[in-house]
C-alpha positions as CSV (number, residue, x, y, z in Angstrom):
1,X,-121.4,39.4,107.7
2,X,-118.7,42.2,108.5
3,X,-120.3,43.4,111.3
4,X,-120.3,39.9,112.8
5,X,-116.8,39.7,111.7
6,X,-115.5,43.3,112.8
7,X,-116.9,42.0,116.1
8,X,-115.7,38.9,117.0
9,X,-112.3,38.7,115.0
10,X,-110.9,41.3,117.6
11,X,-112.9,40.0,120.5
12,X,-111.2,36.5,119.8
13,X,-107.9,37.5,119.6
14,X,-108.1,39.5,122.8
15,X,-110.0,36.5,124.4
16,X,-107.2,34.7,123.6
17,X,-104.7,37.1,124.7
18,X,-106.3,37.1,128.1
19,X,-106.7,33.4,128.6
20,X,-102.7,33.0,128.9
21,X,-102.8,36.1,131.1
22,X,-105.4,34.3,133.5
23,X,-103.3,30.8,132.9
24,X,-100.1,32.7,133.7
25,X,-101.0,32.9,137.9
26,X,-103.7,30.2,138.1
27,X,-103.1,26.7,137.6
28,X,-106.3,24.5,136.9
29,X,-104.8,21.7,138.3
30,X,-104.7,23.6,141.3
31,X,-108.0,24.9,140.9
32,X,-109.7,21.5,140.5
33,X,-108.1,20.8,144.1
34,X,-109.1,23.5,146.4
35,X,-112.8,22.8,145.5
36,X,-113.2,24.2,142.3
37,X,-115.7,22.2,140.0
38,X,-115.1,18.9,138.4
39,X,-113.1,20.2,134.8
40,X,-110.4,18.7,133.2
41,X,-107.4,21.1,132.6
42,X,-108.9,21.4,128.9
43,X,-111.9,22.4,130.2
44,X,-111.1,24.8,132.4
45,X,-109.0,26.3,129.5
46,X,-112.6,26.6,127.3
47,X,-114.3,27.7,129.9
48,X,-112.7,30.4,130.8
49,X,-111.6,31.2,127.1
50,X,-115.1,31.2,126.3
51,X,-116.5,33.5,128.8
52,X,-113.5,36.0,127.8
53,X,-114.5,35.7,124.4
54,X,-118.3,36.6,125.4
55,X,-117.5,39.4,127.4
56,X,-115.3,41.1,124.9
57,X,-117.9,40.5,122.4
58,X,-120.3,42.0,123.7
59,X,-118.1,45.2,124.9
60,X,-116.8,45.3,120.8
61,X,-120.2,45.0,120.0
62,X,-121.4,48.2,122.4
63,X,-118.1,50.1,120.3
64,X,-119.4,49.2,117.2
65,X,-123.0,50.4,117.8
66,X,-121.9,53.5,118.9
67,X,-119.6,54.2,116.2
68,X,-122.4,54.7,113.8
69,X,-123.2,58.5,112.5
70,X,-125.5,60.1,114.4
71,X,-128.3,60.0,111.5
72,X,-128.8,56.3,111.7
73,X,-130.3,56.5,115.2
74,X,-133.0,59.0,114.5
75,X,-133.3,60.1,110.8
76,X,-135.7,62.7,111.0
């Protein structure tokens, strides 16, 4: 349960942090208007916070692996 936590507790609040980065220069309104797909603003907000919050998942999971000692890959 730490490691699940250590992972995504940082990756959230950085998702979260970009998400008003991304909202600062796009407006989904705007978005759903030049062709974009059928979202509500809401969902475009999810969306997007959601696939942040993936992708820094998985790149604070790769940090965590390889902050492991040495021994636990091979222990011979």
């Amino acid at each position: 349960m730490r490691k699940w936590v250590s992972v995504l507790w940082p990756s959230f609040i950085m998702s979260a942090i970009a998400t008003v980065i991304v909202f600062l220069f796009l407006n989904p309104a705007q978005l759903a208007l030049s062709g974009g797909p059928a979202l509500t603003t809401l969902g475009y907000y999810s969306v997007t916070f959601l696939f942040l919050w993936a992708t820094t998942s998985a790149t604070t999971l790769i940090s965590y692996f390889f902050q492991r000692p040495p021994e636990s890959f091979n222990p011979d």
